[in-house]
C-alpha positions in Angstrom: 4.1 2.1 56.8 2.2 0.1 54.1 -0.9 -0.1 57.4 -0.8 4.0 57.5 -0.9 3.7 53.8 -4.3 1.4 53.9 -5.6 3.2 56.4 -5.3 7.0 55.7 -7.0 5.6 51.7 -9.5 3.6 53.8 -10.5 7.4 55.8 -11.3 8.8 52.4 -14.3 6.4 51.6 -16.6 8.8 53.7 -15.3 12.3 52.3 -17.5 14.7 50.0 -14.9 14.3 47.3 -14.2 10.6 48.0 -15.0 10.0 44.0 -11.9 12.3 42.9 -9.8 10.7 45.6 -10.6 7.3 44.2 -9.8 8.9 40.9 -6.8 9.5 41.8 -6.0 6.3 43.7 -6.9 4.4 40.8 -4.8 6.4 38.5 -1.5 6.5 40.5 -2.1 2.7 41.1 -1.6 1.7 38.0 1.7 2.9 37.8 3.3 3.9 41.1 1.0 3.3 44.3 1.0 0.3 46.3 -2.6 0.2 47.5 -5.3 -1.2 45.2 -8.2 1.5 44.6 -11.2 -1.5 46.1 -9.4 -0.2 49.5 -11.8 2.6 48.7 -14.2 1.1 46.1 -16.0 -1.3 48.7 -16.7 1.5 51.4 -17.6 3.6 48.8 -20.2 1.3 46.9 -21.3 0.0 50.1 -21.8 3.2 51.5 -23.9 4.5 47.9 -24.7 1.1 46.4 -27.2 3.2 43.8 -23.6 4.7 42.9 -22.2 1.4 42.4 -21.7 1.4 38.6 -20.5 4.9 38.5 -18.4 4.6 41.0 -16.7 1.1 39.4 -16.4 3.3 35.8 -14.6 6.0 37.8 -12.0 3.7 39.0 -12.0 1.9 35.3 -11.5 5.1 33.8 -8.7 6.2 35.6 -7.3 3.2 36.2 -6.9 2.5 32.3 -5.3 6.4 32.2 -2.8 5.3 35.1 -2.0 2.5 33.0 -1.0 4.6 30.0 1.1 6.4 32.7 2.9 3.6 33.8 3.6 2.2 30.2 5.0 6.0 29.1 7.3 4.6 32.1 8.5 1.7 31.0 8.7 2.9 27.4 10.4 5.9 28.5 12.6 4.8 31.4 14.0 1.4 29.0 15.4 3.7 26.6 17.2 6.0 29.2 18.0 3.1 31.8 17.4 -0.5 30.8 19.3 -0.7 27.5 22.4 0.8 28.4 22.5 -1.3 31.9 21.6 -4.5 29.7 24.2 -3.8 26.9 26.8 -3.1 29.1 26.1 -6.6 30.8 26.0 -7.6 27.5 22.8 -8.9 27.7 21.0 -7.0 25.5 20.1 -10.1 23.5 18.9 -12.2 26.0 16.2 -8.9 25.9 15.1 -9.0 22.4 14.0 -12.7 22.8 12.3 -11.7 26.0 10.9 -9.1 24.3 9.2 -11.1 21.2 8.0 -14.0 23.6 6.2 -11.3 26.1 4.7 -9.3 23.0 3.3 -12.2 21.4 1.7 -13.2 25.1 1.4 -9.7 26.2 -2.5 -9.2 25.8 -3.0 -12.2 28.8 -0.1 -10.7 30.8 -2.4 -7.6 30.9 -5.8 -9.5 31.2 -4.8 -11.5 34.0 -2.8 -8.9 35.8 -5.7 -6.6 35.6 -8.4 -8.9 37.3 -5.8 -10.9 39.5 -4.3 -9.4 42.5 -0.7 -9.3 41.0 0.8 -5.8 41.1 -1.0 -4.0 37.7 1.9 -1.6 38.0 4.6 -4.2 37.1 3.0 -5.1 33.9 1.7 -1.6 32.7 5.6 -0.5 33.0 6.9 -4.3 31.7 4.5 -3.7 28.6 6.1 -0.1 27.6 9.6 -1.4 28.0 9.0 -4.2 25.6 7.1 -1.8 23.1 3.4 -4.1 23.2 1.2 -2.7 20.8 -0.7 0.8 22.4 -4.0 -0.7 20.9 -3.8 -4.1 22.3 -2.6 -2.6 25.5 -5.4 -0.3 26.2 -8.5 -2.9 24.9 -6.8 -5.5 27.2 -6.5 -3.0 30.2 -10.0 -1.6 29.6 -11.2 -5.6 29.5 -9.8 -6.2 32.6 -9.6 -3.6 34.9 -13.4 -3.4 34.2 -14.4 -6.6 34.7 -12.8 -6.3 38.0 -14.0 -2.8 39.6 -17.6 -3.8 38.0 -17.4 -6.9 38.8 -16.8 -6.1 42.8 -19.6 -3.2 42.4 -21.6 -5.5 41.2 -21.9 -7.9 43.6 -21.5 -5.5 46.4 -24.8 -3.8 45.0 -26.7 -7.5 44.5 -25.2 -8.2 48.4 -24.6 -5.8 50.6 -22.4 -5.6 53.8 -21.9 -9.3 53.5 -20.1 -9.3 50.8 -17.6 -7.0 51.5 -16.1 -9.1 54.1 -16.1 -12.5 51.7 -14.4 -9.8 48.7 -11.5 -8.6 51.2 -10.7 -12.4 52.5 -11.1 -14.1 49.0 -11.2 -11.6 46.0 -7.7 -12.7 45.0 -8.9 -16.4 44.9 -12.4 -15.7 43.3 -10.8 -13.9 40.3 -8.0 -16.1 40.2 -10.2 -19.2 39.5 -12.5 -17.1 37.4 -9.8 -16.5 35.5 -8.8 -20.2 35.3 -12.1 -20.9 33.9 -12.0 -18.2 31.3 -8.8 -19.5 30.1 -9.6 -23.6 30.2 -12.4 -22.3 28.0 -10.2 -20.7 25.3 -8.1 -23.7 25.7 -11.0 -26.0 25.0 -12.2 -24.3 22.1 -9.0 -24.1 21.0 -9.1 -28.1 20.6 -12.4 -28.4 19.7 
């Protein structure tokens, strides 16, 4: 199922209105859809690389919307669903500490889960249960989600064809240790 999925996004790439449909991949994703919208970025950059950037704000755009989305979930959906389970497991505290500890850490949770391959959905939702700040969710989401989609526009603009194939097989790994870096140089200063 999750193939037919991948491949019926993957046939949009060449349609006339290919931009909305990555539109609404990208928004959808953020909160609900299990595909990632560079399924449809890459063919669509390679295929208009004098599009690239415009087609990597589309998907930042909307992708920072679908976040909103999925965090009206979480917020929404604790208060109906999660408390009452969790109190009635008496557990409820074990939450509030989870809470505090995932707020004050909340703004990397983001970062790195909107450049890394891990499931953006998961956090977008996890940040509205636990009530993280609107502002410091939307600045982290805008910070990473477009580092990633211009990130892979870019370099599929500077590259070409050849890239594409090295982006499908190691993108995870790429921003993974990119984002390893990034943090071994806050670290650093940190101590410095």
């Amino acid at each position: 199922m999750l193939r037919r999925l991948y491949d019926w996004t993957l046939h949009w790439a060449g349609h006339r209105h290919a931009i909305w449909v990555l539109a609404a991949i990208s928004f959808i994703e953020s909160s609900v859809f299990p595909i990632p919208p560079d399924v449809l970025l890459i063919p669509m950059v390679l295929a208009a690389p004098q599009r690239a950037f415009w087609i990597a704000l589309v998907c930042t755009v909307s992708s920072v919307a679908g976040a909103l989305l999925g965090y009206g979930i979480g917020y929404f959906a604790w208060e109906a669903l999660g408390e009452p389970i969790l109190t009635a497991l008496g557990k409820a505290d074990s939450f509030d500490g989870f809470r505090d500890r995932y707020n004050a850490w909340g703004a990397w949770a983001v970062l790195i889960a909107g450049i890394t391959p891990f499931p953006f959905k998961v956090i977008t939702i996890l940040s509205g249960t636990t009530g993280l700040s609107l502002p410091v969710f939307v600045v982290s989401s805008i910070v990473a989600r477009g580092l990633r989609f211009f990130i892979v526009a870019g370099l599929l603009w500077k590259f070409g064809p050849p890239m594409r194939d090295f982006i499908e097989r190691r993108l995870g790994l790429m921003f993974s240790l990119a984002l390893a870096a990034l943090l071994g140089g806050f670290v650093a200063l940190r101590y410095l």
